[in-house]
C-alpha angles and dihedrals in degrees: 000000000000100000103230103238098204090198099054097046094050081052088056104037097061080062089074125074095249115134110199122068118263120249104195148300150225138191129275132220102221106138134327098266121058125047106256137191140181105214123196116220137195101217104166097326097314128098109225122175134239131177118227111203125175114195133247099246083184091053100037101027088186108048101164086063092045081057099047084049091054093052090052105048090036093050088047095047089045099048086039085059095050098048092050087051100238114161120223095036100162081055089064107036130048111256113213117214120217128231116244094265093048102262120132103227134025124232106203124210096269087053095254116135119225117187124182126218127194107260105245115223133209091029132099136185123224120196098221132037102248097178136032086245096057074048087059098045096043081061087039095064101034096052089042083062104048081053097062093042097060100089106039110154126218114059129290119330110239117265097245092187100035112220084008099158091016100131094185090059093054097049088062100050091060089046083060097044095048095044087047094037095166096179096052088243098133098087088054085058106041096123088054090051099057094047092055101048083050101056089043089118086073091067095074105033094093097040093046089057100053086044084063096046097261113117121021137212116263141175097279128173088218086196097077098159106142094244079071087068113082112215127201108240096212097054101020080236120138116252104170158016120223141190108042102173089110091046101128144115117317150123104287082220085065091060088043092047084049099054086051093059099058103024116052104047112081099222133080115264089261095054110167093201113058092187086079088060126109153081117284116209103223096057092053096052086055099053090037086051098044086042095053093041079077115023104044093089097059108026117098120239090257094047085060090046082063105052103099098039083047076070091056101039100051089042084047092055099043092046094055090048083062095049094044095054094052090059087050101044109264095285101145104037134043107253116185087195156035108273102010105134082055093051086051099053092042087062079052108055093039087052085054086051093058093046089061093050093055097040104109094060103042085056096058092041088061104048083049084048092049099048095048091051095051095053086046089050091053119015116209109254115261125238124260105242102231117178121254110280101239125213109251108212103195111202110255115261118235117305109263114221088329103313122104110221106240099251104238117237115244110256119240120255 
């Protein structure tokens, strides 16, 4: 739990062009990386609400381009927004708020950066899907942002987590930590093991496929957990999509298979009991529905062929990133217990299993999905009612030398 230093706040906070003196402040449990804080204002008379947020340099070694990354996604959205006439905007898109000498970030004395948002009011985050229409937001949103995002002019945004979704790699990483196993952990995990040099096929398919032109690379969040959807709290709808630090090139299938991992099994990532693992249906027809809502107008027939594997290939890499951090002694993630990265791939690779079982199914759901969408997304052009041609009998002129002229039928129109 980050400790709230009220001095140092109350330093940074007078960098920011925010004219009211701040009250206090408390901190604010928006992910599980930067330092965050919700801070109270009088401004006026009134209390208005600003986040203070200083950045992980550990985590994202190169914050000014996080930040560039940031203006340029938040200004697209924003002008996106406008031109498609949408109202509250600032309701559905992040507001960065200058220094006081225009920059868009503050690097105190120490090096760290601080950036403020405006606080967003009405909305509120969950950390775990409870009903099939959260399930549906959550691919709403998602998929509302990748839309957006399609067109973003000026070059490609900086990787700010370098090989972030790049299974290969990964897989590598765990071939290094189990052939060094410096902790003699290999032989606890032996079944895990296994299963993961067996399902090694899954790392390249994606990556096979763009190489052949098939899928492209796309703006992607590549953090796509449901606490990074913002609900109103009035109507239950999605308003906005958060924490944009990993914003940056990627495959749009890597943010859906992500939000199937962590969306559609109904136990916590450490599960004990594997035999509560597992993808409900339901829940995926939801995301799938609410995704496509979205995304069918821009993806590319391949991308929507692989939809469902997109489930098994994200579960798969972050299930090998647990295991690999248990070879190599719980280094990269917090683990509360002996054994709990292993704990945490096992709910994985069962997840991935059922999956599989349910393959078949998930497959079918999703073309239906796909071609309802489309048809939503553009309508086929009505008729035009026109009225029946009728035949027009014109009466027959005066017989000619004893021979009646053949009356001509009206032509239709």
């Amino acid at each position: 739990m980050v400790t709230y230093q009220e001095k140092q706040l109350k330093d940074v906070s007078k960098q920011f062009q925010i004219y009211g003196q701040i009250l206090h402040a408390e901190t604010c449990k928006i992910g599980h990386i930067n330092e965050t804080y919700t801070a109270t204002y009088d401004q006026g008379g009134a209390r208005v609400r600003y986040i203070h947020q200083k950045i992980n340099k550990h985590v994202f070694r190169n914050p000014p381009a996080v930040m560039r990354n940031l203006i340029r996604v938040t200004n697209h959205l924003r002008h996106k927004l406008e031109t498609e006439g949408a109202t509250e905007i600032t309701r559905r898109c992040l507001t960065l708020i200058p220094t006081r000498d225009g920059q868009p970030w503050y690097q105190d004395a120490t090096g760290d950066f601080w950036r403020t948002f405006v606080f967003i009011e009405g909305l509120e985050t969950f950390e775990a899907v409870q009903t099939t229409a959260q399930a549906f937001e959550a691919g709403r949103a998602f998929g509302e942002f990748q839309r957006l995002l399609v067109d973003l002019p000026g070059g490609r945004l900086h990787e700010t987590i370098p090989n972030f979704h790049h299974t290969p790699k990964r897989f590598e990483a765990f071939e290094k930590a189990l052939k060094e196993d410096r902790l003699n952990r290999a032989a606890q995990a032996k079944a895990e093991i296994a299963w993961a040099t067996r399902h090694q096929h899954l790392a390249q398919v994606l990556l096979d496929a763009h190489a052949k032109g098939h899928i492209p690379e796309r703006v992607t969040h590549n953090d796509t957990k449901f606490n990074n959807v913002m609900l109103d709290t009035a109507t239950g709808k999605a308003c906005c999509v958060v924490d944009l630090d990993t914003v940056m090139p990627g495959f749009a299938l890597y943010d859906f298979g992500d939000m199937v991992r962590t969306t559609t099994s109904p136990t916590v990532e450490d599960e004990l009991d594997l035999r509560k693992v597992g993808l409900r249906l339901p829940m995926f027809e939801a995301l799938a529905r609410g995704y496509l809502t979205a995304a069918a107008q821009f993806l590319k027939p391949a991308e929507r062929d692989y939809i469902v594997f997109s489930g098994k290939l994200i579960t798969f890499t972050i299930g090998l990133r647990f295991l690999t951090d248990f070879l190599n002694g719980d280094v990269y993630f917090r683990v509360h217990r002996p054994g709990h990265n292993l704990d945490r791939c096992r709910t994985q690779f069962r997840l991935i299993e059922s999956i599989t079982e349910q393959e078949d199914v998930m497959e079918k759901l999703v073309q239906s999905l796909a071609r309802d969408s489309q048809a939503a997304a553009s309508p086929a052009k009505k008729k035009v009612a026109r009225p029946a041609a009728k035949r027009v009998v014109r009466a027959a002129p005066a017989q000619a030398k004893g021979k009646a002229l053949p009356a001509k039928a009206a032509r239709r129109r």
